[in-house]
C-alpha positions in Angstrom: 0.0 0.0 0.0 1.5 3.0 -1.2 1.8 6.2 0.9 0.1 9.5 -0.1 -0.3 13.0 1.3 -3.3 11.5 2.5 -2.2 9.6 5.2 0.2 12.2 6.8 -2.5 13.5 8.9 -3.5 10.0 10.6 0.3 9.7 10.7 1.0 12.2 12.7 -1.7 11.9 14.6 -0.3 8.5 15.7 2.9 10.4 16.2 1.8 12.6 18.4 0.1 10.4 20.4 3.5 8.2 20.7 5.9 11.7 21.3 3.1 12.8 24.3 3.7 9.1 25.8 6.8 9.1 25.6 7.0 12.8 27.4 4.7 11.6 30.4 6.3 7.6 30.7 8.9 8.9 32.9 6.9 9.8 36.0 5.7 6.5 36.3 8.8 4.6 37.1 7.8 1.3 38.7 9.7 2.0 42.0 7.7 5.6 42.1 4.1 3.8 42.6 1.9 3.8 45.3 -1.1 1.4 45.7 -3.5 4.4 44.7 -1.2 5.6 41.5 -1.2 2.1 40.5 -5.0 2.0 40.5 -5.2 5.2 38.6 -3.2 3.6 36.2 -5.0 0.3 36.0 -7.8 2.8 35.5 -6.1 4.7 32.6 -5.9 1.3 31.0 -8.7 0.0 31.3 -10.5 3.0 29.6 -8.0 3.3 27.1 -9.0 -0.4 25.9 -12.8 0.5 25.8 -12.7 4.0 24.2 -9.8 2.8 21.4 -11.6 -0.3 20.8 -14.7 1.3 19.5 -12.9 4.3 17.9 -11.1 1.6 16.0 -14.2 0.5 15.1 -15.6 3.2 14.3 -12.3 4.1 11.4 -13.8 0.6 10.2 -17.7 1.1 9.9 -15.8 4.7 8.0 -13.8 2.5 5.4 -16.6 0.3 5.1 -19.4 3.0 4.5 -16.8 4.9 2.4 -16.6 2.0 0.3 -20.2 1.1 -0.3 -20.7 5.0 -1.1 -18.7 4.6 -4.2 -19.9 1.0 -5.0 -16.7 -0.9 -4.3 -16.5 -4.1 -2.5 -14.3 -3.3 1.3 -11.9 -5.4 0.2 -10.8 -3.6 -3.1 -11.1 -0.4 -1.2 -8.0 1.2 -0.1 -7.0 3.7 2.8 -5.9 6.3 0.1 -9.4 6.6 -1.2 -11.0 6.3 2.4 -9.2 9.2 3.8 -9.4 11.3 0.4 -13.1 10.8 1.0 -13.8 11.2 5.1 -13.3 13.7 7.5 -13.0 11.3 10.8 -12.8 14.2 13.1 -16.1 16.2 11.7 -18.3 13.3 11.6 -17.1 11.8 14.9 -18.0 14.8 16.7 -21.2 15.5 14.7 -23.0 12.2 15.1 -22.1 12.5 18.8 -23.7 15.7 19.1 -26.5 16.0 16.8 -29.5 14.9 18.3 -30.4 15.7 22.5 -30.2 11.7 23.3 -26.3 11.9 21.7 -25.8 15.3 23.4 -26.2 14.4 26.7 -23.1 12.3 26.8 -21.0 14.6 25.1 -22.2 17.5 26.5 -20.7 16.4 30.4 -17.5 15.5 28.8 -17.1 18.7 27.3 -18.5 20.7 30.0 -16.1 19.4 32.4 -13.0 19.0 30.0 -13.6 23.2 29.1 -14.2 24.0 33.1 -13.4 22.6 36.1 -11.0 19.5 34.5 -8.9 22.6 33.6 -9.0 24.3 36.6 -8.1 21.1 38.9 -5.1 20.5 35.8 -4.0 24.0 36.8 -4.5 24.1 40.5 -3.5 20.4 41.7 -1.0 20.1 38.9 1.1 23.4 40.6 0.0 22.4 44.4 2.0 18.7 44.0 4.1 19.4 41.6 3.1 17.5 38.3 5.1 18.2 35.6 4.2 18.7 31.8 0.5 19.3 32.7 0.3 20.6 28.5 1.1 17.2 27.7 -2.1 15.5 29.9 -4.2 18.0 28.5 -3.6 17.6 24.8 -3.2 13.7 25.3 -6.7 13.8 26.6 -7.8 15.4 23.4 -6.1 13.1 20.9 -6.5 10.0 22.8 -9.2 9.9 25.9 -9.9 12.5 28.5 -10.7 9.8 31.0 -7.0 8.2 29.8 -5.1 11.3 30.1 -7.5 12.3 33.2 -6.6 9.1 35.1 -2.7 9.3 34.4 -2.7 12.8 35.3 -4.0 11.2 38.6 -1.4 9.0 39.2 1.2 11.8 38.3 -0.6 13.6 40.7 -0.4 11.0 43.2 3.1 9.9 42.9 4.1 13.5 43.0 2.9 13.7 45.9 4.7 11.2 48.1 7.9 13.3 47.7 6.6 16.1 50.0 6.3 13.5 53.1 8.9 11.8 54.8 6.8 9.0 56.1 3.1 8.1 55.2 1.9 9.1 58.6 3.0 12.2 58.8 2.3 14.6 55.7 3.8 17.7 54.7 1.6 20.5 52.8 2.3 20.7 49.6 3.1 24.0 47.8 0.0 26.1 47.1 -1.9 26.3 44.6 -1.6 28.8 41.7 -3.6 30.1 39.0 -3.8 32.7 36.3 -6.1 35.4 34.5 -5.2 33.4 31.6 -6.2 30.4 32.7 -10.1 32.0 33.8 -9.8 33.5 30.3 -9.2 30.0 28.9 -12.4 28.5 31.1 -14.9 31.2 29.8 -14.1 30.6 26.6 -14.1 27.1 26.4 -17.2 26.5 28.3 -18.9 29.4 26.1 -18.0 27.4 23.1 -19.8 23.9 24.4 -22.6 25.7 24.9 -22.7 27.0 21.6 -22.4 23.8 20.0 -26.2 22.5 19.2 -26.6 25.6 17.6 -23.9 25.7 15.2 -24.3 22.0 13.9 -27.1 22.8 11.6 -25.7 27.1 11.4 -26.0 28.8 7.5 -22.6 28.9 8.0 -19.4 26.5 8.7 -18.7 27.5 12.5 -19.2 23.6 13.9 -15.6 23.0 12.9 -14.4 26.7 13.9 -16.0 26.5 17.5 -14.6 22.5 18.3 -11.7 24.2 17.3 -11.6 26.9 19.7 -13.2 24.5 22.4 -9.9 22.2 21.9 -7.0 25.2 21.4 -8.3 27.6 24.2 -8.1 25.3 27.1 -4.2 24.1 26.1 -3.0 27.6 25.8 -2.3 28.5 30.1 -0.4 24.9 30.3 2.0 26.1 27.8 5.3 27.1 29.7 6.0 30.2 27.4 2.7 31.5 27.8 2.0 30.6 31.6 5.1 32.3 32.3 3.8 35.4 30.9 0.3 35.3 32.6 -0.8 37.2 36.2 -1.0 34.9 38.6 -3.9 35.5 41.2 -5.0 33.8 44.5 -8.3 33.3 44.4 -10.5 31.3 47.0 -10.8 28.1 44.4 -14.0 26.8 46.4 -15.8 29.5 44.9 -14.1 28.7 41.2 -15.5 25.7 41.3 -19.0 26.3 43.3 -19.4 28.6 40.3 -18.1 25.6 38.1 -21.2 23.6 39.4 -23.9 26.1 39.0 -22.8 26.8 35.3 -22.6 23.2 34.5 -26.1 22.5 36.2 -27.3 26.0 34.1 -26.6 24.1 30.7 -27.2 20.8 31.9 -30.7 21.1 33.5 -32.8 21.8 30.3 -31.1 19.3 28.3 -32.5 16.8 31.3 -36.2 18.4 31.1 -36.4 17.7 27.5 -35.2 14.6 27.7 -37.6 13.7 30.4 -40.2 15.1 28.4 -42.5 18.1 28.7 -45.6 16.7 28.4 -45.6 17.4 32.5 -44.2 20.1 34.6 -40.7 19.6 35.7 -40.7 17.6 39.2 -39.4 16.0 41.5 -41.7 13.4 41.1 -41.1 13.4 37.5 -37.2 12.7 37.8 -37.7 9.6 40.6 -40.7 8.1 37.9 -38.9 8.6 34.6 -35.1 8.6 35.8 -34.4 5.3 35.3 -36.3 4.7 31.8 -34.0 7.6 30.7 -30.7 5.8 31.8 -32.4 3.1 30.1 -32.7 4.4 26.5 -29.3 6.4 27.4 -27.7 2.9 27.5 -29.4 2.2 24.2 -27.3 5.7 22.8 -24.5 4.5 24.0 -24.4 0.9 21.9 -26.1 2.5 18.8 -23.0 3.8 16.9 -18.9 3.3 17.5 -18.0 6.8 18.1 -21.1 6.9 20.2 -19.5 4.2 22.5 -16.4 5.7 22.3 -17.1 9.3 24.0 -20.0 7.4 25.9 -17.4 5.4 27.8 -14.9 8.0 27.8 -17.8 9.6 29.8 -18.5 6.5 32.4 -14.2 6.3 32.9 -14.1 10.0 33.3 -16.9 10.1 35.9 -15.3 6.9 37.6 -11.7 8.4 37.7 -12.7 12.0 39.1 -14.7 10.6 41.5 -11.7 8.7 42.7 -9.3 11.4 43.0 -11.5 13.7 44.7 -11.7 10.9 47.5 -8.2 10.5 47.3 -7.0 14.1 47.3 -10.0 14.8 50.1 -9.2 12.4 52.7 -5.5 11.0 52.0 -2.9 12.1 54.7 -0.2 11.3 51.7 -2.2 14.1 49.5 -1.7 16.9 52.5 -5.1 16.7 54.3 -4.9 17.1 57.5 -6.7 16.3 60.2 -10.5 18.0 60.0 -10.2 18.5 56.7 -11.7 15.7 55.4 -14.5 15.2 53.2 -17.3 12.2 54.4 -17.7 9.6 53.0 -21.5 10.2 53.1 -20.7 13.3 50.9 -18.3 11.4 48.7 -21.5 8.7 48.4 -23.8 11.7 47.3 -21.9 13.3 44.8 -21.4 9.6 42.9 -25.0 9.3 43.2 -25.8 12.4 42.2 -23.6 11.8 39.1 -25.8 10.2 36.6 -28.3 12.8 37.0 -27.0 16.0 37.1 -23.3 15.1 35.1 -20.0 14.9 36.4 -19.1 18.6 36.3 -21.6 19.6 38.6 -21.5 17.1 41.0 -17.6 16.5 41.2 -17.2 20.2 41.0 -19.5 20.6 44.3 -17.2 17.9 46.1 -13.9 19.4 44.5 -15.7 22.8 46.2 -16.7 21.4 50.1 -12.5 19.8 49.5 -11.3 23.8 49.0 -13.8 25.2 51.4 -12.1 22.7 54.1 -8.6 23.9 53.6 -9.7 27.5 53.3 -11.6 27.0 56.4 -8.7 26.2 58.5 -6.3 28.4 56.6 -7.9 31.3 57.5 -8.6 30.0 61.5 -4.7 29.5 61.5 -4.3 33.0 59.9 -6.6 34.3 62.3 -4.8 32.3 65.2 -0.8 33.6 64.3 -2.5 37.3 64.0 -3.8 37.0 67.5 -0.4 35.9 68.7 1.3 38.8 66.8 -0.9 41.1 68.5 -0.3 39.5 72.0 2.9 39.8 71.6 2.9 43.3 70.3 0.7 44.1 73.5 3.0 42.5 75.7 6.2 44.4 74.3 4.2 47.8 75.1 3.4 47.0 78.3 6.8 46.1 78.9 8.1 49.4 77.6 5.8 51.0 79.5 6.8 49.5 83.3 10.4 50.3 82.0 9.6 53.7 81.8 8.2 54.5 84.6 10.7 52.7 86.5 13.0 55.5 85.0 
């Protein structure tokens, strides 16, 4: 099989994805791993095997439907013509968000790639340490966000371990930083998800434009010559991503009622009766096309994985809580309950939210605490200099 200009962009697609592995493979150095990096990586693996194996066959069904287009037989078609005659990337993206039953899987992926995925990249990724965070975004967008998501994890996790000196006794890690540029980067990326039903069927081409903006704007903070330029600011992140949740659940809450249907008012009644004939028939979406199953589990390993690190980084002494600061279990439970209905940026988001709130809450009582010490102190040393003098 010859090759042709055609086949230089799966090429170096391929490449890319190979360069980006080999960029992150160091940090996971087999006498690095803990129990829980090692089960973020099992996880990584695991949904690497499910999304790729329906994204391969979905560049099958392609070639095949390619080839029956133009009345040749599969097997005297060739990947030349196929890819002269296919754009994978448009009509992956379009047949998994064209049509409300599609949307709703895509729709918490992207929601929570564009918002607060990027913010906990940002803010985790400086507070342990994790180097190359570019290359764990843009790996989730050529490979699997729930792949890159879930090594990213046990980055975070191994990177972790070097600020204590012995499991029981953990040592804060550095704080965590963000940017204007990286707030920028959120707006605009979550603006553009929500802006995608309405440009699939636009007078003019802007499907391709906006995925395009969705996928570039988010990259652009992680890069080392632009962060370096950006202003940092020290924001109080639980509100970041409180504000994370409530945007999420803005989008996400009429995509729910008119998939529920609206031939009743919205209720809570209505969500407990028709809930689980929804999950039903969303199950259904998810087995009705290849690229379907492919972001649909992308979805499920994404969901599973950030639920995981948010109980690791909320209750683990080796990830710098300390004691008070953890998050229940009981609220852990919630949010993965709370999941399936409302989407995995709101409810991951919320618990990323209490974590911050937490930290914040006893940062601010140990602020307050040294201040009164200061001023004891300060009190003291006057009332010293004042017995002195009067002893003069």
């Amino acid at each position: 099989m010859p090759f042709s200009p055609y086949h230089l962009p799966l090429a170096g697609y391929f490449a890319l994805i190979g360069a980006l592995a080999v960029k992150v493979a160091p940090t996971f150095a087999p006498r690095r791993l803990t129990k829980p990096a090692v089960g973020f990586l099992v996880l990584a693996g695991v949904s690497l095997l499910f999304t790729w194996s329906y994204m391969l066959a979905y560049f099958k069904r392609s070639f095949d439907d390619s080839a029956l287009r133009h009345g040749v037989l599969p097997a005297q078609y060739s990947s030349h013509e196929w890819l002269a005659d296919v754009s994978l990337f448009h009509e992956a993206w379009h047949y998994v968000c064209d049509d409300a039953r599609r949307w709703w899987w895509s729709q918490q992926l992207c929601l929570w790639t564009t918002g607060p995925l990027t913010l906990l990249l940002m803010a985790d990724g400086n507070k342990y340490g994790v180097k190359h965070g570019w290359a764990y975004m843009l790996l989730g967008q050529v490979v699997a966000i729930s792949f890159a998501q879930s090594l990213w994890a046990a980055a975070a996790v191994v990177a972790a371990t070097s600020y204590s000196s012995a499991a029981s006794t953990p040592v804060r890690p550095r704080k965590a930083k963000i940017s204007a540029g990286l707030l920028a980067a959120i707006v605009l990326g979550t603006t553009s998800v929500v802006f995608v039903p309405r440009t699939l069927n636009s007078a003019m081409p802007l499907f391709l434009p906006n995925l395009a903006l969705m996928h570039t704007v988010i990259l652009l903070p992680f890069i080392p010559a632009l962060a370096n330029r950006d202003w940092p600011l020290s924001p109080r992140l639980s509100r970041f991503y409180l504000n994370g949740a409530f945007i999420s659940l803005r989008f996400r809450a009429p995509l729910l009622m008119e998939l529920l249907g609206k031939d009743q008012p919205f209720s809570l009644q209505v969500v407990r009766n028709r809930l689980p004939a929804l999950l039903v028939r969303q199950w259904e979406t998810l087995n009705e096309h290849p690229a379907q199953a492919s972001i649909s589990w992308d979805v499920v390993f994404t969901s599973v994985s950030a639920l995981a690190y948010l109980a690791w980084s909320s209750r683990a002494r080796g990830a710098g809580v300390r004691e008070g600061e953890e998050v229940s279990w009981v609220i852990l439970g919630l949010m993965a309950l709370a999941t399936p209905l409302v989407g995995i940026s709101t409810s991951v988001s919320v618990g990323l939210a209490i974590r911050e709130g937490k930290r914040e809450a006893r940062e601010d009582a140990v602020a307050k605490l040294e201040k009164a010490r200061k001023e004891q102190a300060v009190r003291e040393l006057q009332g010293l200099g004042g017995k002195e003098g009067r002893l003069a």
